[in-house]
Structures are given as structure tokens and as C-alpha cells.
C-alpha positions in Angstrom: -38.8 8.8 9.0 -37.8 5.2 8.2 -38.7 3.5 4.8 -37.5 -0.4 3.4 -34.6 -0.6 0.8 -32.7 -3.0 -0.5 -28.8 -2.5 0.6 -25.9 -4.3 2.2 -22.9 -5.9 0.7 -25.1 -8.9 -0.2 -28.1 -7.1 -1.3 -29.9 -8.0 2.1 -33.1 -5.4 2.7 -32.7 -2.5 5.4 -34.2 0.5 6.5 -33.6 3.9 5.5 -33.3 5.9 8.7 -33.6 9.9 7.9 -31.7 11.8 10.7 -32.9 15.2 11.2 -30.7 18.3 11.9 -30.7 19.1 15.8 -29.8 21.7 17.8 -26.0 22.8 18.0 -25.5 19.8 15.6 -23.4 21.0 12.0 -25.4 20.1 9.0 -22.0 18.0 7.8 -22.4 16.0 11.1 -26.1 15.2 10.2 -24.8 14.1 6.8 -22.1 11.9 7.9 -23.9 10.3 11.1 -27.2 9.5 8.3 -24.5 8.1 6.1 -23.2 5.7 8.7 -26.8 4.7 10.0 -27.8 3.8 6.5 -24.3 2.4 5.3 -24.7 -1.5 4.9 -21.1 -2.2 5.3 -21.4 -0.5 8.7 -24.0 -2.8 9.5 -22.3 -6.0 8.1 -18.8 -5.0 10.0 -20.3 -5.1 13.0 -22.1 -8.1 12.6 -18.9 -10.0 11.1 -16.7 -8.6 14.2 -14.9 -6.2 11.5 -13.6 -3.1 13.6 -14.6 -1.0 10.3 -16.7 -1.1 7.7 -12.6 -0.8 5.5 -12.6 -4.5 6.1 -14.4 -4.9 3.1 -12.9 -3.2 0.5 -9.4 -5.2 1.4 -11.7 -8.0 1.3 -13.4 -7.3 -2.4 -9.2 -6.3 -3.6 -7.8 -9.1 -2.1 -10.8 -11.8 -3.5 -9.7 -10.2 -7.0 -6.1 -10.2 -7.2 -4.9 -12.6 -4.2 -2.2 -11.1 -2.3 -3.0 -12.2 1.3 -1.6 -16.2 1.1 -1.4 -18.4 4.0 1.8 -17.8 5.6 2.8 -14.4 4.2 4.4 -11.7 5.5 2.2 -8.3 5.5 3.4 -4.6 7.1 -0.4 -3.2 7.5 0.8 1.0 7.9 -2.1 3.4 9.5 -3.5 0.0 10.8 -6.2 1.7 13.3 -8.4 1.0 14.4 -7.3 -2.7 13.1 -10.0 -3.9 10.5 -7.3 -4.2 7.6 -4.8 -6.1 10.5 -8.0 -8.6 11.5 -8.3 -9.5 7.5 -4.8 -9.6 6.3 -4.3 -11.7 9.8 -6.9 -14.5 8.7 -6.0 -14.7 5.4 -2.6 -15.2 6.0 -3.1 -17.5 8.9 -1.3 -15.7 11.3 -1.2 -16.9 15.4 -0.3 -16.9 18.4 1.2 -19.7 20.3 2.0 -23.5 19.0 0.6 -21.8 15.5 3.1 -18.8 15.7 4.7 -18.7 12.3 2.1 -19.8 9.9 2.1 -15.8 8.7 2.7 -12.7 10.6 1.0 -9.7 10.4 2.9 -6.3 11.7 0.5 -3.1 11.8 2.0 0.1 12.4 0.2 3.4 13.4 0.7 6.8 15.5 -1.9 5.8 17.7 -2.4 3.0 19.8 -5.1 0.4 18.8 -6.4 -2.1 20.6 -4.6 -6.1 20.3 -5.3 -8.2 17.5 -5.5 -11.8 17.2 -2.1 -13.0 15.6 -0.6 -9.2 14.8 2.2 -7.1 16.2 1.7 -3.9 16.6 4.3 -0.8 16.9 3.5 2.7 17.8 5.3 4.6 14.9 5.1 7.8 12.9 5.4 5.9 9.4 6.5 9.5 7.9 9.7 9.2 9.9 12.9 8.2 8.4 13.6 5.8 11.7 10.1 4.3 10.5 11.5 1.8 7.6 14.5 0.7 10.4 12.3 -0.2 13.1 10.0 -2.1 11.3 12.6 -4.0 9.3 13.8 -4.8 12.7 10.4 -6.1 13.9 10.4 -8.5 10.6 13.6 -10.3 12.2 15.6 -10.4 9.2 12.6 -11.7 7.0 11.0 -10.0 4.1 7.4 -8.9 3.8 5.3 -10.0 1.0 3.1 -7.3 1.0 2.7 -4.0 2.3 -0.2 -1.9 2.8 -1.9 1.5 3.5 -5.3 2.8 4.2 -3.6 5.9 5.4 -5.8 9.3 4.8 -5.2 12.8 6.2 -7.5 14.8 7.7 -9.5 16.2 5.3 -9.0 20.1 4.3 -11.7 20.6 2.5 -9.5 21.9 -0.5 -9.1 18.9 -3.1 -5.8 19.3 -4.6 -4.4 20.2 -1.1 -5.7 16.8 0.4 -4.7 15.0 -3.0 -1.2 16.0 -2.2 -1.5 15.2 1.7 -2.7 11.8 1.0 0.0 11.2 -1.8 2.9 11.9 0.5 1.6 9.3 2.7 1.3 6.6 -0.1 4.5 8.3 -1.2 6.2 7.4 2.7 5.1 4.0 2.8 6.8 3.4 -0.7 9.7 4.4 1.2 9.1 1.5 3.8 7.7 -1.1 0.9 11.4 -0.5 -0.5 13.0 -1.3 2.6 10.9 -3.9 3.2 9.3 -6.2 0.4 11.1 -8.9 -0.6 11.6 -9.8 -4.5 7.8 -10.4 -5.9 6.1 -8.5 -3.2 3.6 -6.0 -3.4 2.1 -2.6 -2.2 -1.2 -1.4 -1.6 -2.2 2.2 -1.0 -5.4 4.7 -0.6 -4.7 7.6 -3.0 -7.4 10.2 -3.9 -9.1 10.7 -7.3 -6.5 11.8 -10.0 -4.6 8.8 -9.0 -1.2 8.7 -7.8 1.2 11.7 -8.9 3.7 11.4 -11.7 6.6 11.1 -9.0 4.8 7.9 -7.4 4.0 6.8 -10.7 7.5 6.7 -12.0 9.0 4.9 -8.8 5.9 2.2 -8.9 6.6 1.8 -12.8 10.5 1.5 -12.2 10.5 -1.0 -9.0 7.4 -3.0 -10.1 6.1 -5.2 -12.9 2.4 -4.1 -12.9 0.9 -0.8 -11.4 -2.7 -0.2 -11.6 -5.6 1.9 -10.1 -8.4 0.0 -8.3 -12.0 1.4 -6.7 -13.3 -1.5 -4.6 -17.0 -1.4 -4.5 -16.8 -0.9 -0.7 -15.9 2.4 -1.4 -18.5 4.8 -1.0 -20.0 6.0 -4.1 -19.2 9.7 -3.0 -15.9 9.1 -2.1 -12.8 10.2 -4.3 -11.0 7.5 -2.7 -9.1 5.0 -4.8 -6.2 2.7 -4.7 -2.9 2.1 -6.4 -1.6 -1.9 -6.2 2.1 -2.4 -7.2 2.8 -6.0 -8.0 5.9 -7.9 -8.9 8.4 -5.9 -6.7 11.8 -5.9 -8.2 13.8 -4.7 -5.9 15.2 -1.5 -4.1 16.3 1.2 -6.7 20.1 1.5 -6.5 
């Protein structure tokens, strides 16, 4: 069963596509494959070229509070499958060939994506403690301006135990950010509802000017997913 609606990031009209429950299929999987069919970001990613409907929501945070300048430096951690990489890549103008060096764009995951236009890639565990070393190797002696992470764990199913999961990732590419960012920088990362944890807090507060909490729109409205952006990085803690 199909009926009009509006929907889509800029209010275009769609159909509603009802997906019933087949044989052998889990009644989670029905949920999540109607979701996608009737998601308008879904939709608009793949008309735009985005690998994921993600794009967006770095997109809507970025329009707002401007951290992806032509020629910056960005460190884009949990990159696949690459729709963060392709927008922080345009933005800051980064390329290949006689254009190399306008911006660079490094993205950094466990699993292997496939090439961007303009970004470098590494195959890394970002949780490792040889993480922050290699890519601050990668950088060539420069500083990043900004580092990200759209990093989630597999889901549990039990909230606070994927609350924690996902703060110890936010909480291991602080540890890189530090490394990394150079004196002004900033750091972007997916926490769950409840925010970041006091520990993350306090190190945010103490090696940055501004910390706040931020739901794009692009997030789904059932999603507990939101973001912490760290601003005005002072410098590693002594």
C-alpha cells in the first residue's frame, strides 16, 4: 500500500511505501527496510551522489557553525562507507593533481572503503594506541583543523551499555583530536542521548573554549543519536 506525503529534506512530495512482513523476514528487518524506503534523505543521497543518507546531517552542522573552510585540514575517523569524507572533501576543496594542496581530507576506518575524490584513506583501528601515530604521520608534519566522528557500535539493544560503547569511541578519537588538532581546531563526535559522560565532558571543557550538544535535523526523529562539537582547541593537556 502506497499513499502521497510530503517529505524530503526540502519538503519535496513522496510516496509512503508500506512494506509488509514476509516469510523468514524479522519484524525489526521489516521496520528498518520501511524506514529506509520512506526516508527522504535516502532518497536525496542518492540522487546528490552522497554514499549515505549521514551526508546531510554534517551538511546541516557544518551550514550552522562553519568548520569545513577551503583549504583545511580534516581527520574524518569511522569514514565508511565515505559520505562524511565526500562533504568535508568539497568543502574544504581538497584534490588531486595540479590542485593537490588546496585542503586535504584523511579518513580513517577498520574497513576498507572504496576511493574518494581528493581523500586519503588508511586502514586503521582508531581504538589503537598506534592510531594517533600513524595518522599524525599521514598529516606530514601539519596540523588538522578539525577532526571528526560518526563512529557507532553495534547496537546491544541495552541503552546504557551502548551509551558507554559509543562514548569510548568519541572518548578514543579525543585521544587522536589531541595528538592531532592544531591550536583553534575542533572536534566532532556522534554520542548517544544523555550526552557525552562527565569524563569526556571534563577533558572537552579543559582543552576547548566552547563545548556544546547538537541534534542535526537529519537525524532521525527516533534516533537517540546526538553530537558533541568542541571548538577553540587549546592545546594538548600537559
Amino acid at each position: 500500500m502506497v499513499r502521497p506525503t510530503k517529505g524530503g529534506p526540502a519538503g519535496r512530495r513522496g510516496l509512503t511505501v508500506r512494506v509488509k512482513t514476509a516469510k523468514g523476514r524479522k519484524l525489526a528487518s521489516t521496520r528498518w527496510l520501511q524506514r529506509q524506503l520512506n526516508d527522504p534523505y535516502v532518497e536525496e543521497a542518492k540522487r546528490q551522489g552522497y554514499r549515505s543518507r549521514a551526508a546531510f546531517k554534517l551538511i546541516e552542522i557544518d551550514d550552522k557553525h562553519r568548520l569545513l573552510k577551503p583549504g583545511g585540514v580534516v581527520i574524518d575517523l569511522g569514514a565508511a562507507p565515505g559520505g562524511w569524507s565526500q562533504v568535508a572533501a568539497a568543502r574544504v576543496k581538497a584534490a588531486e593533481g595540479k590542485d593537490k594542496g588546496k585542503g586535504k581530507v584523511i579518513a580513517a576506518d577498520l574497513i576498507d572503503i572504496e576511493p574518494v575524490p581528493g581523500v586519503s584513506f588508511m586502514q586503521v583501528d582508531v581504538t589503537d594506541a598506534e592510531a594517533g601515530e600513524m595518522i599524525r604521520d599521514a598529516l606530514g608534519g601539519a596540523r588538522a583543523d578539525l577532526v571528526l566522528s560518526d563512529m557507532a557500535a553495534s547496537s546491544t539493544g541495552h541503552r546504557q551499555t551502548d551509551h558507554l560503547r559509543v562514548v569510548a569511541l568519541a572518548e578514543a578519537a579525543l585521544d587522536i583530536a589531541e595528538d592531532v588538532l592544531k591550536p583553534g581546531g575542533a572536534y566532532l563526535a556522534k554520542v548517544l542521548q544523555g550526552g557525552a559522560s562527565a569524563d569526556l565532558l571534563t577533558r572537552l571543557r579543559q582543552g576547548f573554549g566552547k563545548v556544546a550538544h547538537i541534534k542535526p535535523k537529519a537525524s532521525r526523529q527516533d534516533s537517540s543519536e546526538v553530537y558533541v562539537l568542541a571548538t577553540g582547541f587549546r592545546g594538548a593537556l600537559a
